[in-house]
Each structure stands twice: as structure tokens, then as C-alpha cells.
LUMTI-675682 format. One line per field, with one value per residue: residue number from 1; residue in one letter; x, y, z of N, C-alpha, C in turn. Coordinates in nm, 4 decimals, decimal comma. Layout:
N
num <- NUM | ...
residu <- A | ...
n.xx <- X | ...
n.yy <- Y | ...
n.zz <- Z | ...
ca.xx <- X | ...
ca.yy <- Y | ...
ca.zz <- Z | ...
c.xx <- X | ...
c.yy <- Y | ...
c.zz <- Z | ...
# end
This chain:
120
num <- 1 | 2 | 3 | 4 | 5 | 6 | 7 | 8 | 9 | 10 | 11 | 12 | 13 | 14 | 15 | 16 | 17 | 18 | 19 | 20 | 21 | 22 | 23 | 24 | 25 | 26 | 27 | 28 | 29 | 30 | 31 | 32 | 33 | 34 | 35 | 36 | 37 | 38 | 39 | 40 | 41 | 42 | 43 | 44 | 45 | 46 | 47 | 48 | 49 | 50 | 51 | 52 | 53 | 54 | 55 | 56 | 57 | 58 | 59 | 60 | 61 | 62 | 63 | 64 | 65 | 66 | 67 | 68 | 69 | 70 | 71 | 72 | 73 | 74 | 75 | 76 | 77 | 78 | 79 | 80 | 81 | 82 | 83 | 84 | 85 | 86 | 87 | 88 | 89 | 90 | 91 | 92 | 93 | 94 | 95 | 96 | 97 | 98 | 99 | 100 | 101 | 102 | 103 | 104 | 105 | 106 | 107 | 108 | 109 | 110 | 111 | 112 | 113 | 114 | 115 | 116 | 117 | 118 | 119 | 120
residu <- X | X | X | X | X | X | X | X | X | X | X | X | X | X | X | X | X | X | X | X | X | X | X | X | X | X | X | X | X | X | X | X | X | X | X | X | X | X | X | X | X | X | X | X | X | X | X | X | X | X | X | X | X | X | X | X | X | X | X | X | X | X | X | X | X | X | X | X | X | X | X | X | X | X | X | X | X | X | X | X | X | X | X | X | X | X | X | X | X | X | X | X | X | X | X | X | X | X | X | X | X | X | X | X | X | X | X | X | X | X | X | X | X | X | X | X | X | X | X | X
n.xx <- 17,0157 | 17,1098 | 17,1617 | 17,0492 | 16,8804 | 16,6814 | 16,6126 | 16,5049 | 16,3316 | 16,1393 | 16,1333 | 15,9669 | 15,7670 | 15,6116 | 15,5830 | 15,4127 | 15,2192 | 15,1573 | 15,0324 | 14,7891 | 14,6640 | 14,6408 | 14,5054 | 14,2743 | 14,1737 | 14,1468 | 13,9006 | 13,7346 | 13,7061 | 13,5582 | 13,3525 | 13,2383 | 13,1616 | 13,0215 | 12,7760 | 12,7146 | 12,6432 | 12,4097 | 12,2497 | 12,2187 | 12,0704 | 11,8364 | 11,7978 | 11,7482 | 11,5366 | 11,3467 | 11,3099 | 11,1903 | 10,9653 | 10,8434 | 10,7715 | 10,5908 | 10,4146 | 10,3833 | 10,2665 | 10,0118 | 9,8955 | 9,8760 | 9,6618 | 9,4649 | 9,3634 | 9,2500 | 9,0151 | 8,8503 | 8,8889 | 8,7836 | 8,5404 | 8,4628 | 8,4693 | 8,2395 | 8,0413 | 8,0632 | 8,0733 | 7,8667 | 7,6851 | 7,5790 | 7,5217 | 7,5701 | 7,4054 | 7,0966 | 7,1412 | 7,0509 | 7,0356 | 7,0253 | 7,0067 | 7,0565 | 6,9757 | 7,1971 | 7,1588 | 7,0093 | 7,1563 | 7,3507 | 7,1528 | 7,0955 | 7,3505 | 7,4074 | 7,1775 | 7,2604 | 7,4915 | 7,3910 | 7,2399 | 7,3250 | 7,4224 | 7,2695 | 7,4483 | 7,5504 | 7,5886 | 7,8736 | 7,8120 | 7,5216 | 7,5085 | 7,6470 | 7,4810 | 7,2088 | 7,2959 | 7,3541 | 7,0559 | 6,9081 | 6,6984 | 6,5109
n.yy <- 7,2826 | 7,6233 | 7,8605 | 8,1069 | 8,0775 | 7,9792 | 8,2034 | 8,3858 | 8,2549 | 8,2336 | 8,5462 | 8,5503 | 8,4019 | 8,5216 | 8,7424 | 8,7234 | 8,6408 | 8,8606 | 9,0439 | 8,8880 | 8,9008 | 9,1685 | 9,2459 | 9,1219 | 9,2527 | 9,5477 | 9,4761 | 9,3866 | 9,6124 | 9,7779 | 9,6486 | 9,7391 | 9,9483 | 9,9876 | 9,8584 | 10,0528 | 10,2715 | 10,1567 | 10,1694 | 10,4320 | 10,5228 | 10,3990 | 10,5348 | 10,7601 | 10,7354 | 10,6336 | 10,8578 | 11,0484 | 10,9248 | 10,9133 | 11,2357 | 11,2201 | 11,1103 | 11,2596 | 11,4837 | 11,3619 | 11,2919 | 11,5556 | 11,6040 | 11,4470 | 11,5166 | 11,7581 | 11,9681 | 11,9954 | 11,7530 | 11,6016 | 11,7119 | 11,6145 | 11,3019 | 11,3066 | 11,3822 | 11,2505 | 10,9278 | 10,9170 | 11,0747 | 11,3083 | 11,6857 | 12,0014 | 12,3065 | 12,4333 | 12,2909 | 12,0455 | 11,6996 | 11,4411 | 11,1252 | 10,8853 | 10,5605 | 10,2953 | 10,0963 | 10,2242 | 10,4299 | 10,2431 | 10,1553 | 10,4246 | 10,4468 | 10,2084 | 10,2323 | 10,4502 | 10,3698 | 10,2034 | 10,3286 | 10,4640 | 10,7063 | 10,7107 | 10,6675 | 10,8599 | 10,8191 | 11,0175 | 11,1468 | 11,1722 | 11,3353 | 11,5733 | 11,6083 | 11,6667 | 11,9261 | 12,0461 | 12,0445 | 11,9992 | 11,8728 | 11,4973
n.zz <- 10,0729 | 10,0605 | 10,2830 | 10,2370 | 9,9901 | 10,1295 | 10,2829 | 10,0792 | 9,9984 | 10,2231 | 10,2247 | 9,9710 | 10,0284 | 10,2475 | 10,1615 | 9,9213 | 10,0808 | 10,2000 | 9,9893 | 9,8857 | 10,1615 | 10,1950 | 9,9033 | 9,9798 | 10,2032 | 10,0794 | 9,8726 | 10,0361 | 10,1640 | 9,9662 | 9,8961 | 10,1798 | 10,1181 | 9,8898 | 10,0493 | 10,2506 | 10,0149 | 9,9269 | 10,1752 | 10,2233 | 9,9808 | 10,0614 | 10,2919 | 10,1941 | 10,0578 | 10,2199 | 10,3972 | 10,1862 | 10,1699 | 10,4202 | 10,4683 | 10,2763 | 10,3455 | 10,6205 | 10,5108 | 10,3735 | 10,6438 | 10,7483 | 10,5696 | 10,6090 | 10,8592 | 10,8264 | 10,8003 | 10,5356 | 10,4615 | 10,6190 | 10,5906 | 10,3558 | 10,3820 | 10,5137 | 10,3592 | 10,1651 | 10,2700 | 10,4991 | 10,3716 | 10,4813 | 10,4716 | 10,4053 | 10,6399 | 10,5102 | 10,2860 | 10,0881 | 10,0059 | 9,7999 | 9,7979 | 9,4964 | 9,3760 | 9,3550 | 9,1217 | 8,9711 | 8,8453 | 8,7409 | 8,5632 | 8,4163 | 8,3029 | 8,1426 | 7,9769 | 7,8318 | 7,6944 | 7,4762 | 7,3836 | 7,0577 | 6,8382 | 6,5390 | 6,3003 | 5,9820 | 5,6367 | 5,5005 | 5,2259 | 5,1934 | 5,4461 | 5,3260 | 5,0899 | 5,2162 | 5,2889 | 5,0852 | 4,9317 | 5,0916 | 5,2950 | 5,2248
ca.xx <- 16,9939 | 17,1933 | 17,0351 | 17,0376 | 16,7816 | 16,5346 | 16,5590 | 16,4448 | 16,2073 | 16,0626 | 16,0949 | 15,8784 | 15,5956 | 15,5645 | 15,5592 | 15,2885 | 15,0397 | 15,0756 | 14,9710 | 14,6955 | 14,5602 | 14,5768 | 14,3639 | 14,1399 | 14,1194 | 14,0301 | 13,7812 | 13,6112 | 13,6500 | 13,4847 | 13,2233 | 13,1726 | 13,1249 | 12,8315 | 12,6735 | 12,7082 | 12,5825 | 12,2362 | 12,2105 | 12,2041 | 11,9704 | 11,7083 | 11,7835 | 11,6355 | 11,3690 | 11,2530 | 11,2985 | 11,0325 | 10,8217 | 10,8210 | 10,7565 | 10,4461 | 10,3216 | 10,3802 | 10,2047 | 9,9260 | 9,8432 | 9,8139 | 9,5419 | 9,3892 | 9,3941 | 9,2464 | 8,8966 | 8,8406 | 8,9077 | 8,7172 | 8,3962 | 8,4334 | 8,4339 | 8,1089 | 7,9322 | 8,0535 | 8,0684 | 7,7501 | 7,5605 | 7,5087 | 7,5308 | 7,5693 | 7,2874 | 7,0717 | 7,1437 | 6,9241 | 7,0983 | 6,9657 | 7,0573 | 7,0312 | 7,0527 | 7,3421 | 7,0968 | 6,9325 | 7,2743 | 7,4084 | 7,0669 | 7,1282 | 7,4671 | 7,3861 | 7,1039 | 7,3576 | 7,5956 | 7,3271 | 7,1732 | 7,4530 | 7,3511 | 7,2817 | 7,5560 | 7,4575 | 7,7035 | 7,9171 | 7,7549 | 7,3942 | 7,5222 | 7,6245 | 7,3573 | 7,1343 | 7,3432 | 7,3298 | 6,9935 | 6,8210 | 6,6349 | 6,4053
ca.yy <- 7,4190 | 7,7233 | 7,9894 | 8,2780 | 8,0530 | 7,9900 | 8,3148 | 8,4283 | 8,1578 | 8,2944 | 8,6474 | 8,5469 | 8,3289 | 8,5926 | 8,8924 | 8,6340 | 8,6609 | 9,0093 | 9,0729 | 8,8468 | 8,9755 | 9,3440 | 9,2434 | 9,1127 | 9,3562 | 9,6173 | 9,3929 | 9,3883 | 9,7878 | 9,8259 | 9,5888 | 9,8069 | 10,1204 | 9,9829 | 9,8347 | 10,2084 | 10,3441 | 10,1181 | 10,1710 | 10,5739 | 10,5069 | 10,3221 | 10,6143 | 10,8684 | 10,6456 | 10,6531 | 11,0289 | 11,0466 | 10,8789 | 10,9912 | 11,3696 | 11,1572 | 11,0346 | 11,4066 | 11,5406 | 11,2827 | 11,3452 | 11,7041 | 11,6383 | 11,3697 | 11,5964 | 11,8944 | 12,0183 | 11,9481 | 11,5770 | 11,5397 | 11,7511 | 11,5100 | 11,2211 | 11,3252 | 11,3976 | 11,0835 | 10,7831 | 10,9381 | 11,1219 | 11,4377 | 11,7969 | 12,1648 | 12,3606 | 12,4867 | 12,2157 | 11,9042 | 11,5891 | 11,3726 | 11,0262 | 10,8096 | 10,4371 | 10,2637 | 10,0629 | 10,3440 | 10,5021 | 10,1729 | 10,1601 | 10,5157 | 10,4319 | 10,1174 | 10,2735 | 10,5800 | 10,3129 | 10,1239 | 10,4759 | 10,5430 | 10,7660 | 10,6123 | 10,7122 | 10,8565 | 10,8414 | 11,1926 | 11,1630 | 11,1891 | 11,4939 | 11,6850 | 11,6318 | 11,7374 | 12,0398 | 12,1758 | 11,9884 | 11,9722 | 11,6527 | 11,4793
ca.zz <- 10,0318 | 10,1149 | 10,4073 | 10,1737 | 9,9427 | 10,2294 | 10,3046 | 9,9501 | 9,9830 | 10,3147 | 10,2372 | 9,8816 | 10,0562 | 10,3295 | 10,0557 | 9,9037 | 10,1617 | 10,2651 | 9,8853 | 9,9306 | 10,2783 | 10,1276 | 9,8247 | 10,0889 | 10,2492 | 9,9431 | 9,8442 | 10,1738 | 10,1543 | 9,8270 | 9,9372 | 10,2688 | 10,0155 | 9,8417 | 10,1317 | 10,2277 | 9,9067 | 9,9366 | 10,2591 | 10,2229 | 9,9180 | 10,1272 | 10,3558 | 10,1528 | 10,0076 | 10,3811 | 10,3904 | 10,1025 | 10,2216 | 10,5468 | 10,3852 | 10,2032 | 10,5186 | 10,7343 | 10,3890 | 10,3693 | 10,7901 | 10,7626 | 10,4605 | 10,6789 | 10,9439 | 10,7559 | 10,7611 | 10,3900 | 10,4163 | 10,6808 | 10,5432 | 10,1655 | 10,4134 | 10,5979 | 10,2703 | 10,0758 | 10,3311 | 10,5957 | 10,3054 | 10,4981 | 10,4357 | 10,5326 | 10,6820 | 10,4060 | 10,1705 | 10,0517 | 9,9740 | 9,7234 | 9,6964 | 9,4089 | 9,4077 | 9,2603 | 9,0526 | 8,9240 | 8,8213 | 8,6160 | 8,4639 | 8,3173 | 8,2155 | 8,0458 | 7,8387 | 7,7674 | 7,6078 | 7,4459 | 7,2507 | 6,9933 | 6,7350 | 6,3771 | 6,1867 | 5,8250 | 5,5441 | 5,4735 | 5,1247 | 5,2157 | 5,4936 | 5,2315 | 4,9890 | 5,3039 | 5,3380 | 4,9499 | 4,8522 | 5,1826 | 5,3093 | 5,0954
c.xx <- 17,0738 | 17,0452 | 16,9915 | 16,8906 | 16,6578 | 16,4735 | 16,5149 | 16,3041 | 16,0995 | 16,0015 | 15,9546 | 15,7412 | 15,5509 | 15,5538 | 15,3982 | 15,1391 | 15,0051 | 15,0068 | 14,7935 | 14,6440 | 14,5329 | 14,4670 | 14,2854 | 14,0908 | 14,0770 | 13,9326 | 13,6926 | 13,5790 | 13,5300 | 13,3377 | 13,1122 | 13,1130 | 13,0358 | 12,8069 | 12,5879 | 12,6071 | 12,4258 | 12,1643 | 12,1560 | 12,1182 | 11,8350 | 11,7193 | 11,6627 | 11,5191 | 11,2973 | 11,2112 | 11,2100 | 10,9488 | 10,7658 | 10,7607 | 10,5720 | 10,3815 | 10,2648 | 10,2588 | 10,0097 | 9,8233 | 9,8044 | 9,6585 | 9,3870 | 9,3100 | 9,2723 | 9,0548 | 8,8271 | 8,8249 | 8,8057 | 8,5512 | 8,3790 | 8,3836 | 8,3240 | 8,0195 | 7,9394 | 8,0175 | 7,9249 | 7,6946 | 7,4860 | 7,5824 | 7,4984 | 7,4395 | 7,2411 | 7,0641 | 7,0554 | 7,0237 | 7,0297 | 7,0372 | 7,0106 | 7,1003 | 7,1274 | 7,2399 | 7,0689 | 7,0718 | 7,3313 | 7,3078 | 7,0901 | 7,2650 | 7,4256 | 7,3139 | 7,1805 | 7,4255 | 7,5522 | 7,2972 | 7,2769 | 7,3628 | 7,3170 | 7,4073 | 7,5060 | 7,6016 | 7,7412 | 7,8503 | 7,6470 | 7,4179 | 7,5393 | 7,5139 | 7,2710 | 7,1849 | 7,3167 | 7,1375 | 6,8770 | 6,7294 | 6,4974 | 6,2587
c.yy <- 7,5111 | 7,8002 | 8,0764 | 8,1991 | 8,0162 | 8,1088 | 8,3714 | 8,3808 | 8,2088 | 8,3896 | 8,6222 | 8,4662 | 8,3968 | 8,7297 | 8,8372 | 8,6502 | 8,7565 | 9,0579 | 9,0539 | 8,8834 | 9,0965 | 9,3193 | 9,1998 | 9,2385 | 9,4700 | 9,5824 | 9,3909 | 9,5102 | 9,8236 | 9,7648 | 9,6351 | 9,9257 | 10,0983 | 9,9297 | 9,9788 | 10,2837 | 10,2971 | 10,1620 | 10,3784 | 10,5803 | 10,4551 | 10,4756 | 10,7071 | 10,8448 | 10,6689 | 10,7950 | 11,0559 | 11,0207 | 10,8640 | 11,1340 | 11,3490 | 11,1619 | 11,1680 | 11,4584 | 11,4571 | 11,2593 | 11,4833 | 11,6993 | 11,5529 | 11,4658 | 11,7316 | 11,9030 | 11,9503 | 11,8287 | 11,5190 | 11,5787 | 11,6566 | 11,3890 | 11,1976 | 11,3396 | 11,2759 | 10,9279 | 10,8192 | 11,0523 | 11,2568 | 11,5854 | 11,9137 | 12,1613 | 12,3952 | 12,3677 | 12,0428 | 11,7983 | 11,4930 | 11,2303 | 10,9008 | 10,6708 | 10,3528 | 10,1803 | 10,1036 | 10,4163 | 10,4054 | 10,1376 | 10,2662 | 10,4899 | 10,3054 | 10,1559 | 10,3687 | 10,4869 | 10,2644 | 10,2342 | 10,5449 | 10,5827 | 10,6886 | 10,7130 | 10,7359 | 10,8972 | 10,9852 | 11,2075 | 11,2125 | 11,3337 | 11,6271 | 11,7239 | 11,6801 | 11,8811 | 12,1353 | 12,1217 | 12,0298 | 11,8582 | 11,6478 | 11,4910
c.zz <- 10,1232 | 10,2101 | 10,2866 | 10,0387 | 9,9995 | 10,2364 | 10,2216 | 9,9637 | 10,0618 | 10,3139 | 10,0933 | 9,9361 | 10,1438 | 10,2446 | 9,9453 | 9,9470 | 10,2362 | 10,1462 | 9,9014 | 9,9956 | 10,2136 | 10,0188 | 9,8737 | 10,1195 | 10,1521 | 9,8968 | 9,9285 | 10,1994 | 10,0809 | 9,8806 | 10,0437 | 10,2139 | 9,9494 | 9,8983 | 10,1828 | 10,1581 | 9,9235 | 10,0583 | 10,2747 | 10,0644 | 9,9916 | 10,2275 | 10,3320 | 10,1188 | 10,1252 | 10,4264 | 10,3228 | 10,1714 | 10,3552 | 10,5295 | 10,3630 | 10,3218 | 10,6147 | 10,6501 | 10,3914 | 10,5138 | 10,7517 | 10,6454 | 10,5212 | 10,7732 | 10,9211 | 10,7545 | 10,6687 | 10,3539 | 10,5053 | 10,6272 | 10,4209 | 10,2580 | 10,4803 | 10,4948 | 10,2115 | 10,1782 | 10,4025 | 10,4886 | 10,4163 | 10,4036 | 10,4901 | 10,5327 | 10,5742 | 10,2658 | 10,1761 | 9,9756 | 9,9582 | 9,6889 | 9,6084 | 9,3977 | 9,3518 | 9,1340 | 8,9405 | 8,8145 | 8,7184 | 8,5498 | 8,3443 | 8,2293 | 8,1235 | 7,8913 | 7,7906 | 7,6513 | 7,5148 | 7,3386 | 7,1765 | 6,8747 | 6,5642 | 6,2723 | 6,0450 | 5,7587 | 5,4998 | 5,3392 | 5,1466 | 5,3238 | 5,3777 | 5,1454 | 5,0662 | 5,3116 | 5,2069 | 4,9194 | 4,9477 | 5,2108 | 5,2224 | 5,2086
# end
């Protein structure tokens, strides 16, 4: 072989794999740009809910939350007031019989005839 066809040869297998490395390397860009992108998504997600959290302390925090939790969990109450409680028993008894007492349904025929006729 002649020089001047090596050198073709050379300059084409070394023009070869600078191609190659560069589309590496873009590829490994692109890939750093949405690691990026998720990573500044999870960001803000954390930002929320950090907000939630600051939001969710101050209510903790607050008078209000603490007076519901003194009446509901320890069953007291302000000065002046009488606190009555009723025992869970007692409470799905009434509901049961509530569900249990459904009205008798009367046919729209017989309503009306009650309404022009009046009941027998």
C-alpha cells in the first residue's frame, strides 16, 4: 500500500471515533438533563410538603387543636359546661335500630286516593 492510502485510512478511523466519543458524549449530556429535570421535580415535591408540614405545625401548635384534643381524647370541658358521655354501645344500638325502622312504603296510587278521597 501507498502512504497517502494509510493516511486516508488513519485520518478515516481516527475521524471514526471522534464521531463516536462526541455521540457519547451528547448522550451522557441529555442523560445528565433529565437526571436534572427529576431531580428538581423531587425538589419541589419536598418544597410542598415541607409548606404541609410548616402548615400542619402551626395547626398542631394552635390553641384550637389543642382545646378539640382535650375535649375529644380526655372528655373534658370549659368552665360552665356539663359533659355528657354516652357509651359507644349505647350509640350503635341507636344506629342499628335507626337502620332497622324504615318506613312502610305505600303505593303512589293509594297516596293519591288518600289525598282526593281521604283514608278509609
Amino acid at each position: 500500500m501507498n502512504k497517502k492510502r494509510i493516511f486516508k485510512l488513519l485520518v478515516l478511523v481516527l475521524g471514526i471515533y471522534f464521531i463516536v466519543s462526541l455521540l457519547q458524549q451528547i448522550l451522557s449530556l441529555w442523560r445528565a438533563e433529565e437526571r436534572i429535570r427529576i431531580a428538581q421535580r423531587k425538589v419541589e415535591e419536598a418544597k410542598e410538603k415541607n409548606e404541609e408540614l410548616v402548615e400542619r405545625l402551626k395547626y398542631v401548635q394552635s390553641e384550637e387543636f389543642i382545646e378539640k384534643e382535650v375535649r375529644d381524647k380526655l372528655g373534658m370541658g370549659k368552665g360552665g359546661e356539663t359533659v355528657v358521655i354516652v357509651p359507644k354501645d349505647l350509640i350503635e344500638k341507636e344506629i342499628k335500630k335507626a337502620q332497622k325502622e324504615e318506613p312502610e312504603k305505600v303505593p303512589n296510587w293509594r297516596l293519591w286516593k288518600e289525598a282526593f278521597w281521604g283514608s278509609e
